[in-house]
N, C-alpha and C positions, 0 to 999 in steps of 0.2 A: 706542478711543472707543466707548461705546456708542452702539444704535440705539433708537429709541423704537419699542417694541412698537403693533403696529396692534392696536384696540379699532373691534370691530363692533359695532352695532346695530341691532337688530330695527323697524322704523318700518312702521307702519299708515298713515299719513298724514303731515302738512304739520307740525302741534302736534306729536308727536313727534320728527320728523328735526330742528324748530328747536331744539327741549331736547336732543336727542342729542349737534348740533354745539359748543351751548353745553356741555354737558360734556365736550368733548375728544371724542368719539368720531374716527377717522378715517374710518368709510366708515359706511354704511349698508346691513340686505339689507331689499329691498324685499318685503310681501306682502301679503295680506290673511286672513281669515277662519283665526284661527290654533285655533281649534276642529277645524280639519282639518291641524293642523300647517302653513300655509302654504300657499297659492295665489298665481296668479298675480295680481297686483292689476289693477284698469283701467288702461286707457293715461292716463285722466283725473287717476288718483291719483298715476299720476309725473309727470307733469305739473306739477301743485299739487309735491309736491317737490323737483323738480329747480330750481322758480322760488323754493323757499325757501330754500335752505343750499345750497352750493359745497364738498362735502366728495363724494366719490367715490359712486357708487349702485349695488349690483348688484340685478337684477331679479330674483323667482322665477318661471321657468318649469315651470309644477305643475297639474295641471287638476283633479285629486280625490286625497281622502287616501290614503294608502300608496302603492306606489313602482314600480307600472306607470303607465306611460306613456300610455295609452290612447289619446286621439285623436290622433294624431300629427301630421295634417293643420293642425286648429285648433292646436295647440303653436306649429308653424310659422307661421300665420297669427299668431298672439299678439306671436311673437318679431319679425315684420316690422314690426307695427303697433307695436311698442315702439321697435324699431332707427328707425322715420320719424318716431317722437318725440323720438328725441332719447337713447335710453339705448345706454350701449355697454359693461355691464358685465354678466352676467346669473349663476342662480344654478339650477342643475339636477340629475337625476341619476336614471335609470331602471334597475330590474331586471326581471328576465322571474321566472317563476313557480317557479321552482328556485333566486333567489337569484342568479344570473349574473348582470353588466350586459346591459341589455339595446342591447347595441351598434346595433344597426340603429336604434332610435330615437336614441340619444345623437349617431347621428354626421348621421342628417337634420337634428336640431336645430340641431347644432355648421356643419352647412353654411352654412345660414342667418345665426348669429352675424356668420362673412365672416371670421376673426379675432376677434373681440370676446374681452376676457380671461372666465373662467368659471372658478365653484366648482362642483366636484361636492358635493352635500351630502349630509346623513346617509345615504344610501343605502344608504353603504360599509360603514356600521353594521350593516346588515342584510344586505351580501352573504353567500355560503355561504363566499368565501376572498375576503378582501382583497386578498392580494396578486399573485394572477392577476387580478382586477379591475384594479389600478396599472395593471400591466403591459400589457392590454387597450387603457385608455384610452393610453396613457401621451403617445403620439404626436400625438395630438388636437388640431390648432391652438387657441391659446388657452386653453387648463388650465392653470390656474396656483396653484391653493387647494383642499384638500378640509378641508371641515367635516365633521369626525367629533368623537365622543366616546369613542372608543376602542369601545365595544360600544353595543348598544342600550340598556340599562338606563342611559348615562348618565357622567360621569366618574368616579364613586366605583369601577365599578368596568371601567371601561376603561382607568384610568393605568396598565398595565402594557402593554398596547400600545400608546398614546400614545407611551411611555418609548422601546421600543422601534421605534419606528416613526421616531421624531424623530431616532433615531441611524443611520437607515439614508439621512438626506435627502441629496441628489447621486446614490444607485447609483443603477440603472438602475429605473423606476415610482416612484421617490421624491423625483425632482428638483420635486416642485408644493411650495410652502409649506403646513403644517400648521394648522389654524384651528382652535381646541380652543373649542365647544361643545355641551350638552347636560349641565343638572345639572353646567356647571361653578361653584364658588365661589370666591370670593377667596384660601379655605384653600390651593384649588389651586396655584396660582398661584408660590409659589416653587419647585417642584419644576418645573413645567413650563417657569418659566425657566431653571432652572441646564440643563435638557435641550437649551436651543438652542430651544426654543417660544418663538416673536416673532408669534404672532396669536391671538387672543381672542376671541368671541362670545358676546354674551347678548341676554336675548330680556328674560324673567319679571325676573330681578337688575335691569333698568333700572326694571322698576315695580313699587316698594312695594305699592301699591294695589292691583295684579294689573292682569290681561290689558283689565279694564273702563275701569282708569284710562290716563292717556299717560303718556311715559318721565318719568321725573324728571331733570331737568339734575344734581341734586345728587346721586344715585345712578351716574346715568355718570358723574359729575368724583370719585365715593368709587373707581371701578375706574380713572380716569385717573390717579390720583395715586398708587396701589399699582403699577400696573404704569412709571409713570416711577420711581418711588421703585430697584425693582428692576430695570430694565432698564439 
């Protein structure tokens, strides 16, 4: 029996996440100001979402673009003020200046969460070795998803460790589910199912119009139906 593949989406706001859910989406990552790759949004704008659609939420904990961690304090401030609204899904991922995780913030963060499930996101993209990063986090209450695109530049040309990385899931730092975005396309898409990939991320694919315009319900329901079709 198949499973139907999980389809994320990128939501800025309330008009978004309700076109997202109306196109099938299954979850949502929550952010703002994607001019800096994603930030953490206000507690007000999940808010306005979580009272709009009933489809899963994760949050980004992000404070400024690239992938130090910086205030750590406020992080944690961020993630409580989210956790007493209401959110219990979130979306993070810190390195130190050589490309390592940068564990000591990952795991104050992760304290905080209590549990709460969490995606490490692109980070992993940019570590110096991935898979002493897995291995690092791997024990980390609540990991359950990393968003990668196989390298920084994108899936074009990260599907060789996507490939490779999908076939290594259960050994030991690869038991988290695999979430393939960044410059993924629909072309992707059947290679990365026959691989055993059963999660998806788009951000830009949901909006025709670009980053100015909101998602289009009919653009997430053109990726809902290719990935039902094959999964």
């Amino acid at each position: 029996m198949s499973t139907r593949a999980v389809l994320e989406v990128i939501a800025l706001g309330a008009e978004d996440a309700v076109a997202a859910q109306a196109g099938g989406a299954d979850r949502l990552e929550l952010v703002t100001d994607m001019a800096a790759d994603g930030l953490t949004p206000p507690v007000e704008t999940f808010a306005a979402i979580r009272a709009s659609v009933d489809i899963d939420l994760r949050v980004m904990l992000r404070l400024a673009d690239g992938f130090a961690a910086g205030d750590v304090p406020r992080l944690v401030r961020a993630a409580t003020e989210l956790r007493t609204a209401g959110a219990d899904q979130f979306v993070l991922g810190f390195l130190d200046p050589d490309g390592c995780v940068d564990l000591d913030a990952v795991e104050r963060v992760v304290a905080e969460l209590d549990g709460c499930a969490w995606t490490f996101h692109r980070a992993i993209d940019r570590a110096a070795d991935r898979d002493a990063l897995r291995k690092q986090l791997a024990d980390l209450p609540g990991l359950d998803t990393y968003l990668t695109a196989g390298s920084a530049t994108g899936v074009d040309d990260g599907l060789p460790t996507l490939l490779r990385e999908a076939a290594l899931r259960g050994e030991p730092g690869y038991e988290q589910r695999v979430l393939v975005g960044g410059g993924l396309r629909l072309a992707h898409v059947p290679t990365l199912l026959a691989a055993g990939v059963d999660a998806f991320h788009i951000g830009g694919a949901a909006r025709p119009g670009g980053w100015a315009e909101p998602v289009s319900a009919s653009a997430v329901g053109e990726w809902r139906k290719v990935l039902d079709a094959r999964s």
